[in-house]
C-alpha positions as CSV (number, residue, x, y, z in Angstrom):
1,X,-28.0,48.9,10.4
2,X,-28.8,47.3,7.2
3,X,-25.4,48.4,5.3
4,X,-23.4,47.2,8.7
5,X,-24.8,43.6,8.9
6,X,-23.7,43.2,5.1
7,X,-20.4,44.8,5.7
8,X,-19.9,42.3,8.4
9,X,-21.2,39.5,6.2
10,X,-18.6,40.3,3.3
11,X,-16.1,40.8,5.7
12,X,-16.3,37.0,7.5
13,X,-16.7,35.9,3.9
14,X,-12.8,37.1,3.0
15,X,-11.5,36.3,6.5
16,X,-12.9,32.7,6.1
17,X,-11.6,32.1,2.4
18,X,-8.2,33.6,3.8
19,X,-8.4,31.7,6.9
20,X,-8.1,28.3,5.0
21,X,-11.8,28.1,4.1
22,X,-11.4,28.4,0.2
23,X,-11.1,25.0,-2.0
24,X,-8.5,23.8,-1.5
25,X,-5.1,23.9,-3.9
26,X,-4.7,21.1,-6.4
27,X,-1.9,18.4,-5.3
28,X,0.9,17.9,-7.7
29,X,3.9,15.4,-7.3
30,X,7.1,16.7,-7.5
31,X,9.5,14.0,-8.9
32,X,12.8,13.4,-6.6
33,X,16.0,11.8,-8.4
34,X,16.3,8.8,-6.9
35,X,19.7,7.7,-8.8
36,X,17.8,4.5,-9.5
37,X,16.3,2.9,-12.9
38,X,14.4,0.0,-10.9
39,X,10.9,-0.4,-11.0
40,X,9.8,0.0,-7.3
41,X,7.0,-1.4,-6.3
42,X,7.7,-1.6,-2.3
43,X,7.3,1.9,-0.4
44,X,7.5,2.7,3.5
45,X,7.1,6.1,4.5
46,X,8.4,6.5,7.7
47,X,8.3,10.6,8.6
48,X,8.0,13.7,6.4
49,X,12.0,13.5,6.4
50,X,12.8,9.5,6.0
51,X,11.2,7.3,3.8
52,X,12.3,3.2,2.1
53,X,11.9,2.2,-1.0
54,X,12.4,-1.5,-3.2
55,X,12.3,-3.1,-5.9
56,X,14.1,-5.3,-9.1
57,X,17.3,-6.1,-8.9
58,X,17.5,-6.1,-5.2
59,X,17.5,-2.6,-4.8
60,X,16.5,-0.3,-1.7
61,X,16.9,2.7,-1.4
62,X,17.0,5.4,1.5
63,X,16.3,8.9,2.6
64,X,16.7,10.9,5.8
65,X,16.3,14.7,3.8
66,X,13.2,14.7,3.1
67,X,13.9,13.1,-0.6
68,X,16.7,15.2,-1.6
69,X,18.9,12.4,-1.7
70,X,19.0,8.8,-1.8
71,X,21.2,6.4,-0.7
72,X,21.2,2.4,-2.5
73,X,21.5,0.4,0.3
74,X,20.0,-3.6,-0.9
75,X,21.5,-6.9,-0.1
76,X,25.1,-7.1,-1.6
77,X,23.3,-11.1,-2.3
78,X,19.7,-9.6,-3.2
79,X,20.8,-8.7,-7.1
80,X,18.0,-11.4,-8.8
81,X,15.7,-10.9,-6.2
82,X,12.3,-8.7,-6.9
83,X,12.1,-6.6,-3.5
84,X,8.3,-6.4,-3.8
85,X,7.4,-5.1,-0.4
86,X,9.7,-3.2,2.5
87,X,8.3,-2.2,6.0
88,X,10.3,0.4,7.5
89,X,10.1,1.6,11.3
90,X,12.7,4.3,11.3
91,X,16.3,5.2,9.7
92,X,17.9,2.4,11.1
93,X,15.0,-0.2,11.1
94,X,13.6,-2.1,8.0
95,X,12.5,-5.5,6.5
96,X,12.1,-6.5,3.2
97,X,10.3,-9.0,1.1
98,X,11.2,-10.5,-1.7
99,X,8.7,-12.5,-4.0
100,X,8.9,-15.5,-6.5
101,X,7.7,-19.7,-6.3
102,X,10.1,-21.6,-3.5
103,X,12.8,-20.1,-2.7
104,X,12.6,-16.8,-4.1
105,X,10.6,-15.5,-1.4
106,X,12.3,-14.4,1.5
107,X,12.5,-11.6,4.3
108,X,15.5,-9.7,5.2
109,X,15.8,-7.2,8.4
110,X,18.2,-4.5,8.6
111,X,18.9,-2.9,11.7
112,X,21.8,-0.3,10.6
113,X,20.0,1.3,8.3
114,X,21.1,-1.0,5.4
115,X,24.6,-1.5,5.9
116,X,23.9,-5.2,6.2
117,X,21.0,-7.3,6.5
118,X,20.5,-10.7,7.8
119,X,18.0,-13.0,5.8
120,X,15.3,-14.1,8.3
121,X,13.6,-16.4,6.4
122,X,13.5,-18.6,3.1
123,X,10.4,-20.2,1.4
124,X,11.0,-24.5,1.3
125,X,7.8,-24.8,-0.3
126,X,8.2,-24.7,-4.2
127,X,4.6,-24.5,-4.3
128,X,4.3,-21.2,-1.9
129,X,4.6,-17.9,-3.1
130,X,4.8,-14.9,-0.9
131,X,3.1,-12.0,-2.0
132,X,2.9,-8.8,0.8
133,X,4.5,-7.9,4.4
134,X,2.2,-6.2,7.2
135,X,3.7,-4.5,10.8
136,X,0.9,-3.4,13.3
137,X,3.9,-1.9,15.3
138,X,7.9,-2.7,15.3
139,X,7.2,-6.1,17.0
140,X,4.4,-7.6,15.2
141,X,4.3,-8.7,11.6
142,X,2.2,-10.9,9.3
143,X,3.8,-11.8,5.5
144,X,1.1,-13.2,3.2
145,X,1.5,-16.1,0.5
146,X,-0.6,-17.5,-2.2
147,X,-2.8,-20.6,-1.6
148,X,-1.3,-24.1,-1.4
149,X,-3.8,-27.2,-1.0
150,X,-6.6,-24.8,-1.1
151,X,-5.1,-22.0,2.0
152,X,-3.9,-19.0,2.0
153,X,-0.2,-18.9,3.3
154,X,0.5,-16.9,6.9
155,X,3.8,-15.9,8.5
156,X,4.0,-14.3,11.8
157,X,6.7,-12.7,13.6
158,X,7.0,-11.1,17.0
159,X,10.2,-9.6,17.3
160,X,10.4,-7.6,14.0
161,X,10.9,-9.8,11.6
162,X,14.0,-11.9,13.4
163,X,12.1,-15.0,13.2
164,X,8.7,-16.0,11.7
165,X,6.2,-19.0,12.4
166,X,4.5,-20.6,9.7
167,X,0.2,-20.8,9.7
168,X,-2.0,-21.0,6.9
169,X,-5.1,-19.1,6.7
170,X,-7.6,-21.8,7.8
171,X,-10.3,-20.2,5.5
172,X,-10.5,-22.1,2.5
173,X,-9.5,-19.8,-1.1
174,X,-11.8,-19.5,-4.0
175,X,-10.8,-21.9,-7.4
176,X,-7.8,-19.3,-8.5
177,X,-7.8,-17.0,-6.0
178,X,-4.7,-15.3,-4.8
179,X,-3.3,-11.8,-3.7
180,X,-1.8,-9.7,-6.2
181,X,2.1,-8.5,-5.3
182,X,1.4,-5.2,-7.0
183,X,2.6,-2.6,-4.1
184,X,3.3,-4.7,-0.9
185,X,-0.1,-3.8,0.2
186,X,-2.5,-6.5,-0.5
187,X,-1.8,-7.0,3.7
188,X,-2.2,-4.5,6.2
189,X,-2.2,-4.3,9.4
190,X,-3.1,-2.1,12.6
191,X,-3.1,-2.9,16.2
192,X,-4.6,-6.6,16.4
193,X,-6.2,-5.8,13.1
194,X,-5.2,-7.3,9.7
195,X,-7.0,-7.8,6.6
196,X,-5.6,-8.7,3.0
197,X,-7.1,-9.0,-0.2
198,X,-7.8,-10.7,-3.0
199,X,-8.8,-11.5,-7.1
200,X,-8.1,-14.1,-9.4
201,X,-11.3,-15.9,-8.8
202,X,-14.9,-15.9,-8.8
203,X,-15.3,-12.6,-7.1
204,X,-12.9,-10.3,-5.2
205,X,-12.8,-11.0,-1.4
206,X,-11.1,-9.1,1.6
207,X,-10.0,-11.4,4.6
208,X,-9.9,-10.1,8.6
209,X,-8.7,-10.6,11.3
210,X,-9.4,-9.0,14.8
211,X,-6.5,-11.6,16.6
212,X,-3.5,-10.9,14.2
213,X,-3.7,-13.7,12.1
214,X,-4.9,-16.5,14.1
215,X,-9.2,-16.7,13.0
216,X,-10.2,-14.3,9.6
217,X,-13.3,-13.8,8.6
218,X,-13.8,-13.3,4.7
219,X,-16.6,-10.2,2.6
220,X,-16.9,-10.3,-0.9
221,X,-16.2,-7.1,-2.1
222,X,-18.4,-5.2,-5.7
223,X,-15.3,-5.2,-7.3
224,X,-14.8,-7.3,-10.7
225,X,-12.3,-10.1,-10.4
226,X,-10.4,-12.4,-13.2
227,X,-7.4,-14.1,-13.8
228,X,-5.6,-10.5,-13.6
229,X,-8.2,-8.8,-11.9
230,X,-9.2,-8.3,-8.7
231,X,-8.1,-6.3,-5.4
232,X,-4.6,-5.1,-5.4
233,X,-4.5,-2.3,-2.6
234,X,-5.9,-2.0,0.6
235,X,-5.7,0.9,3.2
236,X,-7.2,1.2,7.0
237,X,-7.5,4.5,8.5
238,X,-8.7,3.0,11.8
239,X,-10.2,-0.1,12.5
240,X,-13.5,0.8,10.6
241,X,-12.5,3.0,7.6
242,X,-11.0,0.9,4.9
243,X,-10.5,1.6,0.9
244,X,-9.8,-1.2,-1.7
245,X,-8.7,-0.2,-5.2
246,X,-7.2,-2.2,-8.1
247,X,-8.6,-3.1,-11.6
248,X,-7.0,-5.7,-14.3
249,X,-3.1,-4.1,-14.5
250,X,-3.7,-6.1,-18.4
251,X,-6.4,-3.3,-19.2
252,X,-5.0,-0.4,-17.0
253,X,-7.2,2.1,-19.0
254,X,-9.9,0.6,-18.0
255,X,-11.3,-0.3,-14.1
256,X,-15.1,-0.5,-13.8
257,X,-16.1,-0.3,-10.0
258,X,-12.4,-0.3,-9.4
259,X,-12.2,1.0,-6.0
260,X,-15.1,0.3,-2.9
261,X,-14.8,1.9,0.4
262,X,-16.1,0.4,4.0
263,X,-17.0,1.9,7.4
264,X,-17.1,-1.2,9.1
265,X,-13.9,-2.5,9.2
266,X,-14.3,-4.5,5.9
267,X,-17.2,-6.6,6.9
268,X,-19.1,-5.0,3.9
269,X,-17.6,-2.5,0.7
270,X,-20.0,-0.1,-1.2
271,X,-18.4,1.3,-4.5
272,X,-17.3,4.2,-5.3
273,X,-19.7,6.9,-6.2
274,X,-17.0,8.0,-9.0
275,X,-14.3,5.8,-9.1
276,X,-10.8,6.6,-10.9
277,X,-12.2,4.3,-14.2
278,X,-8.6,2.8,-14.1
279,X,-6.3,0.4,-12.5
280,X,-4.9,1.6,-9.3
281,X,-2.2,-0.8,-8.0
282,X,-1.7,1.4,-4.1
283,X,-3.7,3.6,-2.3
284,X,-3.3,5.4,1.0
285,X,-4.9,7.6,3.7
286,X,-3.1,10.8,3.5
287,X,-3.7,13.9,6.7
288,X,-7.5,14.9,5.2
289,X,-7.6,12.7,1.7
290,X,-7.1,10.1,0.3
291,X,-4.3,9.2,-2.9
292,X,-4.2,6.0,-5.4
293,X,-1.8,5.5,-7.9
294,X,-1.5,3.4,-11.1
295,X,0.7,3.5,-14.4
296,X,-2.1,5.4,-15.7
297,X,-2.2,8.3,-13.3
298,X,-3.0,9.7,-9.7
299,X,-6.4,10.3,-8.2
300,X,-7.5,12.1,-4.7
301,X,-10.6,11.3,-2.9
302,X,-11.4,14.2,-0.2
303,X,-14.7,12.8,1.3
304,X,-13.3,9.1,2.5
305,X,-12.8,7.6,-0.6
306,X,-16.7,8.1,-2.2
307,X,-15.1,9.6,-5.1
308,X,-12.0,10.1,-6.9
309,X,-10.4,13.0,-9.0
310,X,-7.2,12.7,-11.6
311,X,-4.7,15.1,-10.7
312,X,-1.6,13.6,-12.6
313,X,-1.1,11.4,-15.3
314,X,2.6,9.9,-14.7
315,X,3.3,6.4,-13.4
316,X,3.8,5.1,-10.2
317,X,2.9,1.6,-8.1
318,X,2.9,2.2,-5.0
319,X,1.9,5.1,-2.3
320,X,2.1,5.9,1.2
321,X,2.0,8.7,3.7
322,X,3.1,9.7,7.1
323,X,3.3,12.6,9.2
324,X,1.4,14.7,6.8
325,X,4.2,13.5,3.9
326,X,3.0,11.5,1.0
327,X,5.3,9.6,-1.3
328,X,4.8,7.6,-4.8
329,X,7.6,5.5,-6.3
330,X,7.3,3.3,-9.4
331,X,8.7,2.5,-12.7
332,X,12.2,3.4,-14.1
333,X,13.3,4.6,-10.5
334,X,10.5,7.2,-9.9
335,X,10.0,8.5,-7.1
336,X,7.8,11.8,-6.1
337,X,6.7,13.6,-2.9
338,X,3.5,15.0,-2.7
339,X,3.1,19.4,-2.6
């Protein structure tokens, strides 16, 4: 009786580890040509098989194979324009940001996947600079801009990006705070949630808002904050699980306390347990884990963002992930799909 019950024992121990029980595999990126030398810093993942990317020189770029090819389809009047953030709702479907004082920033939408685009809207404000571009669904957006006379800047839009209404953030900014246009995801934005964050001055905050935009509430957040140095990725899971990563990108070798998790929809952060110990310009909920990326590397966090484990040392910006697909793009046209 003995001998069975430890036959039986060593028998569920093989067909648990076979059955997906084991550790799991480590991730790698495998790099994709993307045909492009830009440095792209805006990334929408739309499906395992389509995915948007932007960046300098007005350049986006498209797939619809999974990555195995890309097609360059910016603004034929986009060339000295940095293409900072892109929000893409399908092949077809897309809007753009692009960044810089006055009239530098300004959106474009697409809605032929790329063949033209129609610019939407154009900063007047010398003194306004836009930074990021949120979409809670096709309809509903939110683009975020630097303070001016003390207030965060807030565009709206409610029929994808066609036309936008100007708000600012009624909650006064810190002396030199401002939102860092590292990945086009110092906004996001889910349902009627949006929160964005921030660095530059005393101490690194995150902003939210349960009404899209029209009252925000403001945390600090345990992560150091500088001229350069602050918050420059956020990610929401749902409304309550959030991760913030970032760092000074003039010291990318070194991030203290550079990432903070919450579980109450961003009204308090509690720092990593073991963070990546560098700057981390994106981060994003994958299917079961979590990714950030910086130029000094790639981490994975597979208990909600607690703690953090390199797994490559290349460069990339930005990260995102949808329908169990994950893709990085970054420097020198890289861009890499998660096996």
């Amino acid at each position: 009786m003995r001998s069975r019950i430890v036959a039986i024992a060593l028998g569920l121990t093989v067909v648990l580890s076979a059955g997906g029980f084991a550790k799991p595999p480590a991730p790698s990126w495998k790099l994709l040509d993307s045909g492009s030398t830009a440095q792209l810093r805006g990334l929408s993942a739309v499906s395992d098989r389509v995915a948007w990317a932007s960046g300098t020189g007005g350049t986006v770029l498209r797939t619809v194979d999974g990555g195995r090819s890309w097609r360059s389809v910016g603004p034929p009047d986009a060339a000295d324009l940095q293409l900072r953030d892109i929000e893409a709702f399908d092949t077809l479907h897309a809007v753009i940001l692009s960044i810089g004082e006055g009239s530098a920033s300004r959106v474009y939408r697409t809605e032929d996947g790329g063949r033209t685009w129609t610019e939407t809207y154009r900063n007047a404000d010398p003194a306004a600079f836009y930074d990021c571009l949120a979409f809670s669904d096709p309809h509903h957006g939110l683009a975020l801009g630097d303070p001016v006379n003390g207030h965060f800047q807030l565009l709206s839009t409610i029929d994808g990006g066609r036309h936008w209404t100007a708000s600012p953030v009624a909650t006064a900014a810190l002396d030199g705070e401002f939102a860092f246009a590292a990945s086009g995801t110092c906004l996001v934005a889910s349902g009627r949630d949006a929160w964005f964050a921030t660095g530059g001055g005393a101490q690194s905050r995150v902003f939210h808002s349960g009404d899209f935009g029209r009252h925000w509430s403001v945390s600090a957040a345990p992560m150091p904050s500088g001229p350069t140095a602050g918050i420059y990725s956020l990610a929401f899971r749902d409304p309550h699980h959030g991760l913030a990563v970032g760092g000074d990108y003039r010291t990318p070798a070194a991030a203290p306390d550079g990432a903070a998790v919450s579980r109450d929809g961003g009204r308090t952060w509690t720092t990593a347990r073991r963070a990546p110990g560098e700057y981390r310009s994106g981060v994003a909920w994958g299917p079961s884990f979590a990714l950030a990326v910086g130029p000094t590397g790639s981490d994975i966090s597979r208990d909600g963002g607690r703690t953090w484990t390199r797994f490559d040392t290349g460069s990339f910006d930005a990260v995102a992930c949808a329908d169990g697909a994950c893709w990085a793009s970054g420097e020198q046209g890289r861009i890499a799909r998660l096996r």
